[in-house]
C-alpha positions as CSV (number, residue, x, y, z in Angstrom):
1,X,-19.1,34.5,17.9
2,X,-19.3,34.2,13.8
3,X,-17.7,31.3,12.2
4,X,-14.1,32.2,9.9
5,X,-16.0,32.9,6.3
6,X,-14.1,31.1,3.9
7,X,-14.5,32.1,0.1
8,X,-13.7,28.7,-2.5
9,X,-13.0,29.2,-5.8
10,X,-13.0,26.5,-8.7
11,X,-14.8,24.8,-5.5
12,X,-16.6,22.1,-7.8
13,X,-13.5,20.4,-9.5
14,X,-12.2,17.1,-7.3
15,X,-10.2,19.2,-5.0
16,X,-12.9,21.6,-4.3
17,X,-15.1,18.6,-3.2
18,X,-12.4,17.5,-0.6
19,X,-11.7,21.6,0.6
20,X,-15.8,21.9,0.9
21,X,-15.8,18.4,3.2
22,X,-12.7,19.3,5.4
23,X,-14.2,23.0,6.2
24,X,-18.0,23.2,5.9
25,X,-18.2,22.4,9.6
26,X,-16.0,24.4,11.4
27,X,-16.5,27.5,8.8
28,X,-19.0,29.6,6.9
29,X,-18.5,28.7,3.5
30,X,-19.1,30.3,0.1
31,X,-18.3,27.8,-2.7
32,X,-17.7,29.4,-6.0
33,X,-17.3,27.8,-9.6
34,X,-18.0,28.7,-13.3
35,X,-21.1,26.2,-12.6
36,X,-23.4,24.0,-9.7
37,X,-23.7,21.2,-10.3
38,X,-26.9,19.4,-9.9
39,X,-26.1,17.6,-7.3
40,X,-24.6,20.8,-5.7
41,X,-23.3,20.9,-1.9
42,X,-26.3,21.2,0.8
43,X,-23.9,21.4,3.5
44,X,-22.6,25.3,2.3
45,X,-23.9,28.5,0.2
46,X,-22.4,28.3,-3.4
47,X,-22.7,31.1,-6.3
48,X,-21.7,31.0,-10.1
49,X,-18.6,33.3,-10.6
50,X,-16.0,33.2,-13.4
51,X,-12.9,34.7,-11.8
52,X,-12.1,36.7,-14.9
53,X,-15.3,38.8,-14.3
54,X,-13.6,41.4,-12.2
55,X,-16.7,43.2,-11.3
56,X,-18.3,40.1,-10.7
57,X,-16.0,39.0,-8.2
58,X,-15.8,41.9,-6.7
59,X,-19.3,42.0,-5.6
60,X,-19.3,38.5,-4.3
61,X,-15.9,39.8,-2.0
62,X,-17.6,42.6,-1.1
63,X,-21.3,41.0,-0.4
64,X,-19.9,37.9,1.9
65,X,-17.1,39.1,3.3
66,X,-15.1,36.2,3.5
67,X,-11.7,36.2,6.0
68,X,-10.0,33.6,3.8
69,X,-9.9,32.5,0.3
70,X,-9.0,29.4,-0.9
71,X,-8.2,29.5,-4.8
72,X,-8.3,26.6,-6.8
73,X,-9.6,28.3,-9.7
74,X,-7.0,28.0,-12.9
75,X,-7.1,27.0,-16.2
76,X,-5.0,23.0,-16.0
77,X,-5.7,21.7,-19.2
78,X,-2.0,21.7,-20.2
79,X,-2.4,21.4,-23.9
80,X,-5.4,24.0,-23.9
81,X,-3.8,26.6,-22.2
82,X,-0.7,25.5,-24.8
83,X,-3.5,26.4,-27.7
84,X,-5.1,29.6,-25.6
85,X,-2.3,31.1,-24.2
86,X,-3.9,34.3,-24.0
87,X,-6.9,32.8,-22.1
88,X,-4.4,31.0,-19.7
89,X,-3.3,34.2,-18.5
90,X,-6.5,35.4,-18.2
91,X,-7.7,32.8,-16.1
92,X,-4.3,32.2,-13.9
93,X,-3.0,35.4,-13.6
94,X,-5.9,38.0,-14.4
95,X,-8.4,36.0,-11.9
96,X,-5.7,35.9,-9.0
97,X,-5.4,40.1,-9.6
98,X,-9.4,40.2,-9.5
99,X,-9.5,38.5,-6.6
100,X,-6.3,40.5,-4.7
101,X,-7.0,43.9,-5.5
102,X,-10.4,43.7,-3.2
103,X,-9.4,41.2,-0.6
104,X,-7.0,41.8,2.7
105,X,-7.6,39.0,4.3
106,X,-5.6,35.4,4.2
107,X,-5.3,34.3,0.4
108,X,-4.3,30.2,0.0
109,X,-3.2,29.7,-3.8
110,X,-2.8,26.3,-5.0
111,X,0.5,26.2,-7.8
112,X,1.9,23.1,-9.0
113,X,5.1,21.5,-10.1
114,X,5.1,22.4,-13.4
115,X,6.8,25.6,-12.4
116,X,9.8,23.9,-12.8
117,X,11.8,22.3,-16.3
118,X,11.1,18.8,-14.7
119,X,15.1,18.1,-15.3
120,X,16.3,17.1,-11.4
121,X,13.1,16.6,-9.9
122,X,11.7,15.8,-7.1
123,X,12.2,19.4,-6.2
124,X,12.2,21.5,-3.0
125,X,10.8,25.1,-2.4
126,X,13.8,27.4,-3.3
127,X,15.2,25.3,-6.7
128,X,15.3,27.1,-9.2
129,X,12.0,27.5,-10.9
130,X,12.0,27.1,-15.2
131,X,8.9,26.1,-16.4
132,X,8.7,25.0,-20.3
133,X,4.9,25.4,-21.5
134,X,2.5,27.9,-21.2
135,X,0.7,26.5,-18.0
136,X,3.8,26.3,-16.2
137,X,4.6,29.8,-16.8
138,X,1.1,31.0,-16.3
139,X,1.0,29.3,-12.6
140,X,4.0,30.8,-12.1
141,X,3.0,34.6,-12.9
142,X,-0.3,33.9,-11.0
143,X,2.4,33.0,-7.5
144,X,4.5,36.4,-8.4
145,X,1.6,38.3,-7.9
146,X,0.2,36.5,-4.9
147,X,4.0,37.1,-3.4
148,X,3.3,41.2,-4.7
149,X,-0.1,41.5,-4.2
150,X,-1.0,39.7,-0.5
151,X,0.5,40.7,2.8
152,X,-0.9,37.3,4.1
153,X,-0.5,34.4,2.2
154,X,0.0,30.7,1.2
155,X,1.1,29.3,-1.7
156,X,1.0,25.0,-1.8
157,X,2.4,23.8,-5.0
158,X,1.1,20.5,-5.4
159,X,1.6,17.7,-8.2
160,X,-0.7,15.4,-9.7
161,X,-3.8,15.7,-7.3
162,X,-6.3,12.4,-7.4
163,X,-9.5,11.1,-6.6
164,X,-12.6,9.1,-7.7
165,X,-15.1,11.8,-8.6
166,X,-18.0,10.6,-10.4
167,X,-18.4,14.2,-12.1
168,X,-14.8,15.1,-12.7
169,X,-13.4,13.9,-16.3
170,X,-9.6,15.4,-15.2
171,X,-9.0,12.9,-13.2
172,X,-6.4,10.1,-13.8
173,X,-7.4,7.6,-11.3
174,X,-11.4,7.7,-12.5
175,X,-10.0,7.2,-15.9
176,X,-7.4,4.3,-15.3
177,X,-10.3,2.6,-12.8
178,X,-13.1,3.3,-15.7
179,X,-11.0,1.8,-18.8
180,X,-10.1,-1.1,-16.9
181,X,-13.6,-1.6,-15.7
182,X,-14.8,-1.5,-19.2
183,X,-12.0,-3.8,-20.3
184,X,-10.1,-1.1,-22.1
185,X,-6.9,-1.2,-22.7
186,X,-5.0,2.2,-22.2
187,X,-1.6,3.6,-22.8
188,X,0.2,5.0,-19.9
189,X,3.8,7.1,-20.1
190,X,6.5,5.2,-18.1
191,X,8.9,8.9,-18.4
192,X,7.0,11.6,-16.4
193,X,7.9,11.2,-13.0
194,X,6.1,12.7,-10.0
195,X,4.7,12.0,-5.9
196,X,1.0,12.0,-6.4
197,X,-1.3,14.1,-4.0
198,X,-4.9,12.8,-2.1
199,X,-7.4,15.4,-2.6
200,X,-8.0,14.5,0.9
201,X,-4.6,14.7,2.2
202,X,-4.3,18.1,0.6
203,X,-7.2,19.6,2.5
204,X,-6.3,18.4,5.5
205,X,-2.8,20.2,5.2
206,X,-4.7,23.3,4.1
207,X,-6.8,23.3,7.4
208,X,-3.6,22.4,9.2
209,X,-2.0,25.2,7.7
210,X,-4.8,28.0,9.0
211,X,-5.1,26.4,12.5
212,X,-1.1,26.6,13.2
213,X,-0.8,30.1,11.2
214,X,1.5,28.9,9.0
215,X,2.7,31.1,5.7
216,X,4.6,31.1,3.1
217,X,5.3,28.7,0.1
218,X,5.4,25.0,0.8
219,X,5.3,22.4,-1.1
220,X,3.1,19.2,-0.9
221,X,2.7,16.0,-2.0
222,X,2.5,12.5,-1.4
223,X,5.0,9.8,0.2
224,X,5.7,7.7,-2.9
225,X,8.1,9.4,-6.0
226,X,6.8,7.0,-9.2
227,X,6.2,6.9,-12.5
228,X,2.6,7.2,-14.1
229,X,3.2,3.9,-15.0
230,X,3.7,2.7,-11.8
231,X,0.9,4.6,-10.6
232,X,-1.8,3.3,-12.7
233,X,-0.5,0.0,-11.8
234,X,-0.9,0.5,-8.1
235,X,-4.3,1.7,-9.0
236,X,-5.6,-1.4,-10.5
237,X,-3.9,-3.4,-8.0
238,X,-5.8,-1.4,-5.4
239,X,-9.0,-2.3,-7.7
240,X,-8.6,-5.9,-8.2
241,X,-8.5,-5.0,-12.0
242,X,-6.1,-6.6,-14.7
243,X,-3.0,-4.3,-15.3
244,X,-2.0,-6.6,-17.8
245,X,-4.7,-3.9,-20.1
246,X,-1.8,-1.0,-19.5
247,X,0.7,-0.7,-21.8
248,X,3.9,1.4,-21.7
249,X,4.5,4.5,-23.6
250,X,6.9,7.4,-23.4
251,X,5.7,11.1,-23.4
252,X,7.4,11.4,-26.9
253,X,4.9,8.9,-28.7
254,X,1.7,10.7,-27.4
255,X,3.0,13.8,-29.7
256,X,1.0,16.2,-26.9
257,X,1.4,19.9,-27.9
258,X,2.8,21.3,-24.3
259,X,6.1,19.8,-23.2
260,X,5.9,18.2,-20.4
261,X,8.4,18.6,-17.4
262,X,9.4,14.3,-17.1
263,X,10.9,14.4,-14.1
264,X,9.4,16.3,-11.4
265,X,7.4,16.3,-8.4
266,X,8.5,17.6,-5.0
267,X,10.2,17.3,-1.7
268,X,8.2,17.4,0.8
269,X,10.2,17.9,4.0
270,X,9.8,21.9,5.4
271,X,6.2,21.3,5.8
272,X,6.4,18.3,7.4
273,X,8.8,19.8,9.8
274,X,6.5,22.6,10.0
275,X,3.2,20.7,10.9
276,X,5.1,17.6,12.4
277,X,3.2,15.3,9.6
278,X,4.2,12.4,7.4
279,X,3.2,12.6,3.7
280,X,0.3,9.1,2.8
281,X,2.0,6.5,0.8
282,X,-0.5,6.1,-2.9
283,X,-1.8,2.5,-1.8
284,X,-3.0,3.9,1.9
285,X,-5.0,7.0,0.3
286,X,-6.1,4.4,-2.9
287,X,-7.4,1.9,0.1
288,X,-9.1,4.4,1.2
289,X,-10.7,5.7,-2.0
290,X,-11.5,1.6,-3.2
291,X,-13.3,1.5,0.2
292,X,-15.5,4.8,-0.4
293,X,-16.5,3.6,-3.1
294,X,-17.9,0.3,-1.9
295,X,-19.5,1.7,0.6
């Protein structure tokens, strides 16, 4: 009897690197990004696709086959899709359709809480959805057509996904731990409010999610509701690193281009109900990431 085939896409951003570890084993895996890196994946087969390349992914669908994809493909630089609005749809919304007009099988879309105006946050699955940049409404397009599109799907919105990945520059915790490494002080917002999600954690639910048959939209995240003040002080706590270096600042003073939602993040409780589990507190899954790394 075959293995499932499962089809990742955006499989080499830190995410990807925690989907490829929690299903190479039990599945046939095709992992998919704009690039390999180097120091690709042995452990599954892995092709250069850009999502926007309808023909291009098309092939690839047709060629392996695969009974589920897993797309965590977007465009997340806030500010750049802010600047390239045209190119954020491309990339959030024209990538899903690409993908959805050649595949029947089980299609798990990764969203985030930036679909909402981040005024009453956290949020649960059927509030009211408002988003205020271009990302935001980009993500949220990209879930109406999953919704229209798929007749067998899962949409996780997530928030604020973390690890230590050596390759990955989007990533707040490699950033915080790097800075304060190097004796670097750094600025930090104490206004934008949000429940942090393990790249781990997240893949686990994922793999939860296909072995129960679960469907729909859920929403996931993890146990603690903070600041990113508060966050980047539990990660140099977690580091033995001096958090007297991190200094407060609102979202106003960084004069970004995208608004940001401030307070969001989400509720968390149909999916536990769902898959009787309990959300990771930050310091457990930041333990755990400290202790990685010295081994």
């Amino acid at each position: 009897m075959r293995k499932k085939r499962i089809f990742i896409t955006g499989a080499f951003g830190q995410l990807g690197d925690a989907v490829i570890r929690e299903f190479h084993s039990g599945f046939d895996v095709l992992a998919a990004d704009l690039s390999i890196p180097r120091q690709k994946h042995s452990v599954c087969r892995t092709a250069e696709v850009d999502i926007t390349d309808r023909r291009k992914v098309q092939t690839l669908l047709k060629e392996f086959a695969p009974d589920i994809v897993i797309n965590l493909a977007a465009l997340t630089d806030v500010d750049g899709c802010e600047r390239s609005p045209v190119l954020a749809e491309k990339v959030n919304v024209g990538g899903v359709e690409n993908i959805l007009d050649c595949f029947q099988g089980l299609f798990i879309h990764i969203s985030t809480d930036y679909v909402f105006d981040g005024k009453e946050g956290p949020y649960a699955e059927d509030a009211e959805t408002n988003p205020i940049n271009v990302y935001g409404r980009t993500k949220l397009q990209s879930e109406e057509i999953v919704q229209s599109r798929s007749a067998d799907w899962v949409i996780i919105r997530t928030n604020v996904v973390f690890d230590y990945n050596r390759r990955t520059r989007a990533s707040f915790v490699k950033w915080v731990v790097d800075s304060l490494r190097a004796g670097k002080p750094i600025r930090v917002v104490d206004d934008q409010w949000n429940n942090p999600t393990w790249t781990v954690a997240l893949a686990e639910i994922m793999h939860e999610m296909i072995n129960g048959g679960v469907r729909g939209l859920y929403h996931y995240g993890g146990a603690d509701y903070l600041h990113r003040l508060e966050f980047a002080n539990r990660i140099a706590d977690v580091f033995h690193l001096d958090r007297r270096l991190i200094t407060p600042i609102s979202t106003g003073e960084l004069n970004q281009l995208a608004p940001r939602p401030l307070k969001c993040g989400l509720k968390t409780s149909k999916i536990e109900r769902k898959l009787n589990v309990a959300c990771i507190p930050i310091d457990t899954s930041l333990k755990a990431i400290y202790s990685k790394l010295q081994g």
